[in-house]
C-alpha atoms as an extended CHARMM CRD file, in Angstrom:
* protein
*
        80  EXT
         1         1  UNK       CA            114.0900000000      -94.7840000000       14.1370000000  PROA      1               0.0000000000
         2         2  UNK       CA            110.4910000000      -94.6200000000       15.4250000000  PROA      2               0.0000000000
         3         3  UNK       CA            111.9370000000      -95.0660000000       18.5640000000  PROA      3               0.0000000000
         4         4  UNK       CA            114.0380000000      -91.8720000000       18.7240000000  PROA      4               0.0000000000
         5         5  UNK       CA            111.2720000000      -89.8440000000       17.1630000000  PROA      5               0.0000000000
         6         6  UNK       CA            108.9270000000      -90.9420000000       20.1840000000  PROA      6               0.0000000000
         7         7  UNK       CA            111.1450000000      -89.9820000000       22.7850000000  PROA      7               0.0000000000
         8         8  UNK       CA            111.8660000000      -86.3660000000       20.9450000000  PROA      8               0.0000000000
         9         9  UNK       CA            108.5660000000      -85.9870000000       20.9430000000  PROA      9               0.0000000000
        10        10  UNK       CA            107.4440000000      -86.9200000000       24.1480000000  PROA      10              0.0000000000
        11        11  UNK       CA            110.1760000000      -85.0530000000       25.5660000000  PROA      11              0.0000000000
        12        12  UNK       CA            108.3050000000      -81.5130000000       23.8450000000  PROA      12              0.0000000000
        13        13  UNK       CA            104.3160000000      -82.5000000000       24.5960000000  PROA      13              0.0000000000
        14        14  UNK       CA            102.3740000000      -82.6440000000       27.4110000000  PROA      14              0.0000000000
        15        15  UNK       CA             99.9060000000      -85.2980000000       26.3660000000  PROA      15              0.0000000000
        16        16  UNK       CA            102.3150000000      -87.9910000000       25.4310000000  PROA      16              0.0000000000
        17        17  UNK       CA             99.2670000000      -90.2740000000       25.2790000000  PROA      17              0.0000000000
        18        18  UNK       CA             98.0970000000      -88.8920000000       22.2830000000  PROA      18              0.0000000000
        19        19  UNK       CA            101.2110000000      -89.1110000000       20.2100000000  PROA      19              0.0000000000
        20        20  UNK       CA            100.6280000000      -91.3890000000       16.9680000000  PROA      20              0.0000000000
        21        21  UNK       CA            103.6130000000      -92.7170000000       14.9230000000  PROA      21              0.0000000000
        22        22  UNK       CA            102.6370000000      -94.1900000000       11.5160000000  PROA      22              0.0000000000
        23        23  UNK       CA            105.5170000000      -95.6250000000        9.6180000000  PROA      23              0.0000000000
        24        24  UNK       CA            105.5180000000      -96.0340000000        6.0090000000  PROA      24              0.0000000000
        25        25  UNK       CA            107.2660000000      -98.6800000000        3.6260000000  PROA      25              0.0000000000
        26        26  UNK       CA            110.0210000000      -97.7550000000        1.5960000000  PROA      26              0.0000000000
        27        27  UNK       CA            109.6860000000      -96.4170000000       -1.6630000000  PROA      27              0.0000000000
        28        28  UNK       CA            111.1180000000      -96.5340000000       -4.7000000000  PROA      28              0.0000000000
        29        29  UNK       CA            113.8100000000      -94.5860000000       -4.0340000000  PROA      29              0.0000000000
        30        30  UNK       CA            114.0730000000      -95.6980000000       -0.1720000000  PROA      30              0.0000000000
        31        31  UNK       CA            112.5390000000      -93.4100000000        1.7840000000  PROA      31              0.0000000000
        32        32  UNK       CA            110.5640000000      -94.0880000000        4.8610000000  PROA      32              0.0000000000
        33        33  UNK       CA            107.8930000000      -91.4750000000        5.8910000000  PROA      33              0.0000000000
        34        34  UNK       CA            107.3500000000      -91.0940000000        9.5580000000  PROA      34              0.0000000000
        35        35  UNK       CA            103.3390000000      -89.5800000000       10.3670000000  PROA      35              0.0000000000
        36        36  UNK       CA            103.3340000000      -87.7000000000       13.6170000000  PROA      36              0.0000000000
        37        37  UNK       CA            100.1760000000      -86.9250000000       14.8260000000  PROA      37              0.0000000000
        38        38  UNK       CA             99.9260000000      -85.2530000000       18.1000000000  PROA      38              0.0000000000
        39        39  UNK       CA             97.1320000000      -83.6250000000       20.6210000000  PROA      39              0.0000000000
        40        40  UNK       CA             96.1160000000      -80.6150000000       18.9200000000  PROA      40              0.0000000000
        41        41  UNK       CA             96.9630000000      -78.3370000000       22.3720000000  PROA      41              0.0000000000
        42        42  UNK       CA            100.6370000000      -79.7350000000       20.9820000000  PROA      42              0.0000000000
        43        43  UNK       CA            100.7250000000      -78.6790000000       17.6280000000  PROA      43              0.0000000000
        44        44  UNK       CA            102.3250000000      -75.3080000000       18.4990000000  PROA      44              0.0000000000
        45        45  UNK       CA            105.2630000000      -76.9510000000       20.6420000000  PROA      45              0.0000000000
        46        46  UNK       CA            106.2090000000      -79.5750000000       18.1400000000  PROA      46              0.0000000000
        47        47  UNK       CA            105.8740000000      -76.9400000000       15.1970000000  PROA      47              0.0000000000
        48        48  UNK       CA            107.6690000000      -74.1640000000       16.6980000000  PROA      48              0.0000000000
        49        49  UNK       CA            107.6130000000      -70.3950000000       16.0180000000  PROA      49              0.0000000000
        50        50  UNK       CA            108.4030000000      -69.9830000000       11.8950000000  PROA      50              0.0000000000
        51        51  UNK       CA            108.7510000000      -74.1800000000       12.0240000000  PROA      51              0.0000000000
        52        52  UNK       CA            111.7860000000      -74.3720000000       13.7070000000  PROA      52              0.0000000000
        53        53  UNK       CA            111.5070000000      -77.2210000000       15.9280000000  PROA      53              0.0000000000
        54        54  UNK       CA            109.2110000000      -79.4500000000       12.9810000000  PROA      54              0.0000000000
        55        55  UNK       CA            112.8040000000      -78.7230000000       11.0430000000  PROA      55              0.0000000000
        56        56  UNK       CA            114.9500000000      -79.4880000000       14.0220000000  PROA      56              0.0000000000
        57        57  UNK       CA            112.8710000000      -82.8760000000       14.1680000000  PROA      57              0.0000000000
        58        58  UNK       CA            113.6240000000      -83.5860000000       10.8680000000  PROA      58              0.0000000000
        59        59  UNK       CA            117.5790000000      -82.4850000000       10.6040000000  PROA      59              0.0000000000
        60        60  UNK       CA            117.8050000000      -84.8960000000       13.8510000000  PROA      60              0.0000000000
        61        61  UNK       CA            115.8280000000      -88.0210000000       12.1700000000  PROA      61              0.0000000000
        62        62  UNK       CA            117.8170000000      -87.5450000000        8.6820000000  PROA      62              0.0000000000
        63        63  UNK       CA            120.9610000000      -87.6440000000       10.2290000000  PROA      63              0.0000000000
        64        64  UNK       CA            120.6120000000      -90.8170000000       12.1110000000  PROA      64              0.0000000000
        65        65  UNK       CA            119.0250000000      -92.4170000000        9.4620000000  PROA      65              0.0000000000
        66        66  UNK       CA            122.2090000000      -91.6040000000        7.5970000000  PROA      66              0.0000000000
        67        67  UNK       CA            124.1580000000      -92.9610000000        9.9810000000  PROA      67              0.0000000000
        68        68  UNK       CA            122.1070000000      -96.5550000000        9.1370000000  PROA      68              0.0000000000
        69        69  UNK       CA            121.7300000000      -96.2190000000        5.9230000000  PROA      69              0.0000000000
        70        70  UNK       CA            118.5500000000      -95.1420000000        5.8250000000  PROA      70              0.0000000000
        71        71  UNK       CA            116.4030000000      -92.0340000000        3.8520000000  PROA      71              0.0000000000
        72        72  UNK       CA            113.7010000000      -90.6180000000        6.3020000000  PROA      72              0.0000000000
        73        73  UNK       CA            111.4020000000      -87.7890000000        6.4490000000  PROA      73              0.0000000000
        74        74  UNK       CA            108.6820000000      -86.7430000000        8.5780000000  PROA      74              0.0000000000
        75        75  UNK       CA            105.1560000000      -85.4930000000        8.2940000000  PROA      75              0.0000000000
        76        76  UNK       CA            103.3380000000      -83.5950000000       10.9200000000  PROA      76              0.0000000000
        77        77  UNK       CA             99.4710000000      -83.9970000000       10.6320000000  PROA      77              0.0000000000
        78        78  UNK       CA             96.7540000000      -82.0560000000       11.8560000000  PROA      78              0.0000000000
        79        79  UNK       CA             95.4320000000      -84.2060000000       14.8740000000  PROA      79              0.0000000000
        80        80  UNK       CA             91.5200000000      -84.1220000000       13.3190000000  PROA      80              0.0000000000
């Protein structure tokens, strides 16, 4: 999964050196919690106007963790 989140993102900044994936354990209820941290002359194109492509991200990374079995979510953070 941290795979196909990489290459989305990479694919939308222009510093793909400064992308940072953090991936959490599973809680309780077995969800995994993907941190993307990105250069912050990036934040704009992964956000998107009104959030659309951050949602995008996530409606893409739900459904094939679904297709495994799996419960993710991801969390843009500010790159400070």
């Amino acid at each position: 999964m941290k795979d196909l989140l990489t290459s989305i993102v990479a694919g939308l900044v222009e510093d793909t050196t400064a992308i940072k994936i953090t991936e959490l354990p599973a809680d309780a209820e077995g969800l995994i919690v993907f941190k993307l941290s990105v250069a912050a002359s990036d934040m704009g194109r992964i956000i998107g106007k009104e959030g659309k492509i951050a949602k995008s991200i996530r409606t893409i990374m739900r459904a094939a963790a679904a297709r495994v079995g799996q419960k993710v979510t991801v969390e843009i953070e500010d790159a400070a």
